[in-house]
C-alpha positions in Angstrom: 27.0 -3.6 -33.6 26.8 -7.1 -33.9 25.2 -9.4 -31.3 28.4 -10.5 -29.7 29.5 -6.8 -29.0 25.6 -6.3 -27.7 26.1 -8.9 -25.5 28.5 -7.8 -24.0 27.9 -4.4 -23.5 24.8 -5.6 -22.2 26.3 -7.3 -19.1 29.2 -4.4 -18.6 26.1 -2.3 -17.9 25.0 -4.4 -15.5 28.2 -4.5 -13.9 28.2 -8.5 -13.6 31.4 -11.4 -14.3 30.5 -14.4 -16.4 30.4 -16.3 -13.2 27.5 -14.5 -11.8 25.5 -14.8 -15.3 26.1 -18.7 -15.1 25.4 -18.5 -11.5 21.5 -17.2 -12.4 21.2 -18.2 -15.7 22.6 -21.8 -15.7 25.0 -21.2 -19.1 28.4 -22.3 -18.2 31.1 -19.5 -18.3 32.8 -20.6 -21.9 29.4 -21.0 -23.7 28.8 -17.4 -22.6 32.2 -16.1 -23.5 31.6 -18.0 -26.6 29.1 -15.9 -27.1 30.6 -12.8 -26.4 33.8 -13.3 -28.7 31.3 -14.6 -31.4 33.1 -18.1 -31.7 28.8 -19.2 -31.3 25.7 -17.5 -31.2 23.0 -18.6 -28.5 19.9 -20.4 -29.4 16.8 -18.3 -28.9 16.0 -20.0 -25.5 19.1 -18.8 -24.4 19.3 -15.8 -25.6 15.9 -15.3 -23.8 17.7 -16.1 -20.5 20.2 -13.7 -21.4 17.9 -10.9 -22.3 15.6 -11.4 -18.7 18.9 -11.2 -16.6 20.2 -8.3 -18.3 16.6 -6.6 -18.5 16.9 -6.2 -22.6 14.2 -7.3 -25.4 15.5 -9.8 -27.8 15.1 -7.2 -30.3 17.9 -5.4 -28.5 20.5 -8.0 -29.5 19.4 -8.8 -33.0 19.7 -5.1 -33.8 23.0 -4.9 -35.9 22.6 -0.3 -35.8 25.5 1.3 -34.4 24.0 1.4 -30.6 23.4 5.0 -29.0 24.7 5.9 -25.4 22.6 5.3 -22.9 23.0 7.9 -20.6 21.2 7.5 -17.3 22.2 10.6 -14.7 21.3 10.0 -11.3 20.8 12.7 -7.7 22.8 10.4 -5.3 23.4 7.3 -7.6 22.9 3.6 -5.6 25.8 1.4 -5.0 26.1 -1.6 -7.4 25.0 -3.9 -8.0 22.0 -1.7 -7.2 22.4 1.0 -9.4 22.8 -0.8 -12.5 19.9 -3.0 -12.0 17.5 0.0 -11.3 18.9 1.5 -13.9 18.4 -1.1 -16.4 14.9 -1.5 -15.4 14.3 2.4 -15.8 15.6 1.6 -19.8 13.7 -1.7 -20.1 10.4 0.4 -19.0 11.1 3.2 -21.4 11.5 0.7 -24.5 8.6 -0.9 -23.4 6.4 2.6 -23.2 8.4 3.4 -26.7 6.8 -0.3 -28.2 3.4 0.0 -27.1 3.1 3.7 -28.1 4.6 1.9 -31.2 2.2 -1.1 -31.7 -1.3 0.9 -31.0 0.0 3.8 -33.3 -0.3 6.6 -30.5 3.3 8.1 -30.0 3.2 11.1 -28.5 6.2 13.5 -29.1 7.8 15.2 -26.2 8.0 18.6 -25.6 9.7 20.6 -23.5 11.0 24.3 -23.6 14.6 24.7 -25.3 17.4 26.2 -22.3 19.7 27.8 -24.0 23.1 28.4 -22.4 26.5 26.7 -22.0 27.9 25.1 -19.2 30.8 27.6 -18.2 28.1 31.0 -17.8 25.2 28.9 -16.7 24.4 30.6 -13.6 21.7 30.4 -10.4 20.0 33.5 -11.9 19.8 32.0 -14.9 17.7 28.1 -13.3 15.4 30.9 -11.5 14.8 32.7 -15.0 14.0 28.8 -16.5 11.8 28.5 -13.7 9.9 31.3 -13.8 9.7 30.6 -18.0 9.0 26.9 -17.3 6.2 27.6 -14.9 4.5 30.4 -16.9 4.9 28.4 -20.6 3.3 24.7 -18.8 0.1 27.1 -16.8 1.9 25.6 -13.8 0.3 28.3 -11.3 1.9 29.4 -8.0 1.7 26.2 -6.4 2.7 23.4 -8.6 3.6 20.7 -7.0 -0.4 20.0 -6.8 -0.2 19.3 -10.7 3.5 19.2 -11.8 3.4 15.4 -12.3 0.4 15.4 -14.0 1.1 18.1 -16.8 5.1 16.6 -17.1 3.1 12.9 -18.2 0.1 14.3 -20.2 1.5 17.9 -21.7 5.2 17.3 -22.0 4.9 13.8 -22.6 7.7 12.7 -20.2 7.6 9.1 -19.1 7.6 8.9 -15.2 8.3 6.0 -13.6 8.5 4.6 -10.3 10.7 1.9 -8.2 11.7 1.6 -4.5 15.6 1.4 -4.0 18.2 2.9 -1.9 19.1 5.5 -1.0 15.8 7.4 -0.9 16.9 10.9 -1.3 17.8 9.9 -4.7 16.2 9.8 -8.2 17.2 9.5 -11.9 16.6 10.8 -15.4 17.5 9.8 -19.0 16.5 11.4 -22.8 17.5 10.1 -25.8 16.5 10.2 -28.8 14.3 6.9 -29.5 12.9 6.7 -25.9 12.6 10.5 -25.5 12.9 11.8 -21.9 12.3 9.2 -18.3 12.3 10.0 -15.2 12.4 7.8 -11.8 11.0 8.7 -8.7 11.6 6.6 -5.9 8.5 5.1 -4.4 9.2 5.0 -0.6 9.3 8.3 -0.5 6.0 10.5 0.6 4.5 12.6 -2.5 5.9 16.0 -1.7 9.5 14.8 -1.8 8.6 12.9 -5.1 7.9 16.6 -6.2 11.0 18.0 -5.5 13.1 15.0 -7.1 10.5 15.6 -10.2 11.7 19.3 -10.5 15.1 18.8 -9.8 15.2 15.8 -12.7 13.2 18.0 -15.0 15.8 20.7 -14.8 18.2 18.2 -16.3 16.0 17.5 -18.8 15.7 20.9 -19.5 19.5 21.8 -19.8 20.6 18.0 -21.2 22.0 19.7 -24.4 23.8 22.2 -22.9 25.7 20.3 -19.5 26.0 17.1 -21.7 28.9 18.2 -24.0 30.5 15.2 -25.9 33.3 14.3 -24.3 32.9 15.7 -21.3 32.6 14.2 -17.7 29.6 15.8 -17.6 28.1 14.0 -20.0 27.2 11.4 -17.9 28.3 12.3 -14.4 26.5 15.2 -13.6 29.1 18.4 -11.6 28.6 19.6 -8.4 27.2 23.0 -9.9 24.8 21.4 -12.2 23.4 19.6 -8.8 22.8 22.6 -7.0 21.6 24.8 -10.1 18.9 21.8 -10.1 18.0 21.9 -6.8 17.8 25.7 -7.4 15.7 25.4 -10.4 13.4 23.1 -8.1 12.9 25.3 -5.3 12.3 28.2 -7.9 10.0 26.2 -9.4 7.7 25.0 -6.8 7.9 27.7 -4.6 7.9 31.5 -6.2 9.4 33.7 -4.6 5.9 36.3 -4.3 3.2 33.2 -3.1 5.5 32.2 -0.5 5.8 35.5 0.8 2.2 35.8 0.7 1.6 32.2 2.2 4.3 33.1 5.3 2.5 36.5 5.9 -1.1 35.3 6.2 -0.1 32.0 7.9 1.8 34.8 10.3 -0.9 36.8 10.7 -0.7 39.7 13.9 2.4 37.3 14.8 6.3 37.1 13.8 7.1 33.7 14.4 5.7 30.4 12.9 5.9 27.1 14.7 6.0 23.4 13.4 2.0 23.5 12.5 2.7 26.7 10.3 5.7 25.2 8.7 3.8 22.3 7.7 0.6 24.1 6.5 2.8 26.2 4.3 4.6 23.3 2.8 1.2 21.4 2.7 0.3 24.2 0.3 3.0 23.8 -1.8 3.2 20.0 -1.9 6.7 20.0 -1.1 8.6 18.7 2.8 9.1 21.0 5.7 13.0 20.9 4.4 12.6 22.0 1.5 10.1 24.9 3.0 12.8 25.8 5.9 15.6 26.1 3.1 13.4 28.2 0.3 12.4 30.7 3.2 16.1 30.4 4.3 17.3 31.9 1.1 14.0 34.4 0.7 14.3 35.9 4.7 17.9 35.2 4.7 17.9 32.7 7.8 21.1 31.7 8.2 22.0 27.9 7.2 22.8 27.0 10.9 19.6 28.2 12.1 17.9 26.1 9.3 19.8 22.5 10.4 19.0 23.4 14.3 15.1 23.7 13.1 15.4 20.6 11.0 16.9 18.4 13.8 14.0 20.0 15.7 11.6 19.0 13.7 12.2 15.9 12.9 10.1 13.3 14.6 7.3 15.8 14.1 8.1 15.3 10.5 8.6 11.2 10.0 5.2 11.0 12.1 3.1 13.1 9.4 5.1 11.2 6.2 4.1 8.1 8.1 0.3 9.2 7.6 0.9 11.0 4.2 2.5 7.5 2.7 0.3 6.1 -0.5 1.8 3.5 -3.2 2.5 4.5 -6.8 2.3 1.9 -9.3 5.8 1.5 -11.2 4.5 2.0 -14.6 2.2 5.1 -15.2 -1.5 4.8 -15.7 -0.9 5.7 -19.8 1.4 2.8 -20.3 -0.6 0.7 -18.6 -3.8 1.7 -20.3 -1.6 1.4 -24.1 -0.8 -2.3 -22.5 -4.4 -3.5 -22.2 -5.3 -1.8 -25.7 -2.5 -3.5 -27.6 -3.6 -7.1 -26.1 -7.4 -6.8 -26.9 -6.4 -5.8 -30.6 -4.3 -8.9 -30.6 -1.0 -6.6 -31.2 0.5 -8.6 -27.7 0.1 -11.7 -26.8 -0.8 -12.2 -23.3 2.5 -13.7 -22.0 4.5 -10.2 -23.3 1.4 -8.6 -21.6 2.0 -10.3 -18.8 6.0 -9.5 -18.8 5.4 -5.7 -19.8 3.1 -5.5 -16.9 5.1 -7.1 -13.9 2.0 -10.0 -13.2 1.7 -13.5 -14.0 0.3 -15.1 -16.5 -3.0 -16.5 -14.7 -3.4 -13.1 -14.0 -2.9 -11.5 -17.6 -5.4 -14.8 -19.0 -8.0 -13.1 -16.5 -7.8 -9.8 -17.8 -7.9 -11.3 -21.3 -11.3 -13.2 -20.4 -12.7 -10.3 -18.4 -12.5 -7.6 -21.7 -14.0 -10.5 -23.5 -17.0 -10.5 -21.0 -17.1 -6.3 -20.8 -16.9 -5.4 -24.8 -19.3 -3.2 -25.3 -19.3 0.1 -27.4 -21.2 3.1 -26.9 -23.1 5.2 -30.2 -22.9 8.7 -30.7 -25.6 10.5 -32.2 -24.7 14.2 -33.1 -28.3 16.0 -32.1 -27.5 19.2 -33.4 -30.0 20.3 -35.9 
């Protein structure tokens, strides 16, 4: 694909006019659809405008390889211009992670247990089965929404990231085949509804060769089946079906009914909301659905009061590709301004961190003592 065809593809995805480029870039209209038709190519300052505003690497456009879909499938997708710029920025971060894995020569390949299937016989019994497989295969336990994030990161190799956007019940996933598999978590939202959007994208992952057929809608528009086998997967997956049955009858005790304070100790155990709690149990005791919405409306100042005091702030980029940042400028692989840019901080602030390894550089010897 040649850099005129990137370019433009480039700002379709961002869902932006020519107008609104020149608007924030200062390139007048006809010098960018110069570029575009390829009756000019930019200079490399410009192009370096161009690759900020539409949240690409230079490398990006100067690639002439056929370019691969970029298939981003989102649980309640933003309006634009919102989606698309979140959505770049989940890409941007996973070609970052890909380059510094790159550079300091520590790619990790993903892994994740095959689902087999096809879309038309795909059924609920079938997420709960994946569930059940997926929890046992990753040592996942009976509760894990304690460690789920932490063994998708460091065992399955899954690049997590998180961003704050609208609307917060919503989340995002991606896999191909350079970047390997992303995920985005919103950051407003308190960690135990993080956990559900993180099994409910992971079931995607999971089933991205068998629900995205070529061709198909599907393949980047995820159905209204697929979207409730994931949230069935999810619930399956953080809260099995025996330790929540065991967590209700000791919370119960000698008594048959469970008030707010129960609820949210159960859920508390689980790492997961008092929603997602109230509609597991709805489907294990078989509360009806109306009875569920009246104890949710109930519930729910109770609830925003205790997320309130739960809240804690993620950083956008995990601690890995942070940690592969800092390695690849002290070897010199970086300079400090790309640090700087891959890292979301200034370049004052990337200088200190350059002078402060310089001041810490120190090695430790190890002596085998065995005899």
């Amino acid at each position: 694909m040649s850099l005129a065809e990137r370019l433009r593809y480039a700002r379709n995805a961002m869902n932006t006019t020519l107008a609104e480029v020149e608007e924030r870039t200062g390139i007048g209209v006809s010098t960018l659809s110069d570029f575009e038709t390829a009756k000019r190519e930019p200079k490399l300052s410009q192009l370096k405008q161009l690759a900020d505003e539409y949240k690409r690497s230079i490398g990006f456009f100067l690639d002439e390889a056929e370019l691969q879909p970029e298939v981003v499938l989102w649980r309640a997708r933003p309006t634009s211009p919102q989606a698309e710029e979140v959505q770049a920025q989940l890409l941007e971060f996973a070609e970052q992670y890909h380059n510094l894995e790159m550079w300091c020569e520590d790619r990790q390949e993903f892994e994740l247990p095959a689902a087999p299937g096809n879309p038309g016989t795909f059924t609920y019994l079938d997420a709960e089965k994946l569930a059940h497989r997926v929890r046992n295969e990753l040592g996942l336990g009976e509760r894990p929404g304690q460690t789920l994030l932490r063994v998708l990161e460091e065992v399955c190799k899954i690049k997590v990231f998180h961003l704050p956007f609208e609307p917060t019940g919503s989340a995002a996933c991606t896999l191909s085949e350079r970047y390997d598999a992303a995920i985005l978590l919103n950051s407003r939202n308190v960690r135990w509804r993080r956990n559900f959007d993180l099994a409910h994208e992971l079931f995607h992952l999971l089933t991205w060769r068998v629900f995205r057929q070529p061709g198909s809608a599907a393949s980047v528009e995820p159905t209204e089946k697929e979207e409730k086998l994931a949230t069935c997967f999810a619930s399956n997956l953080l809260m099995p079906r025996d330790a929540l049955r065991l967590a209700v009858s000791t919370q119960l005790g000698s008594r048959t009914k469970l008030g707010f304070d129960d609820l949210f100790e159960i859920s508390r155990q689980f790492d997961v909301s008092l929603e997602a709690i109230l509609w597991r149990m709805s489907f294990v005791y078989r509360i009806p659905k109306e009875r569920v919405h009246e104890l949710i409306d109930q519930f729910h100042t109770q609830v925003s009061l205790w997320d309130d005091r739960e809240r804690d702030t993620l950083p956008a980029r995990p601690i890995r590709f942070q940690a592969l940042a800092r390695q690849a400028l002290r070897k010199g692989m970086i300079s400090a301004g790309r640090y700087a840019a891959y890292l979301g901080i200034s370049r004052r602030e990337a200088m200190q961190v350059v002078q402060q390894d310089a001041n810490e550089d120190a090695e430790i010897e190890v002596v085998d003592s065995r005899c």
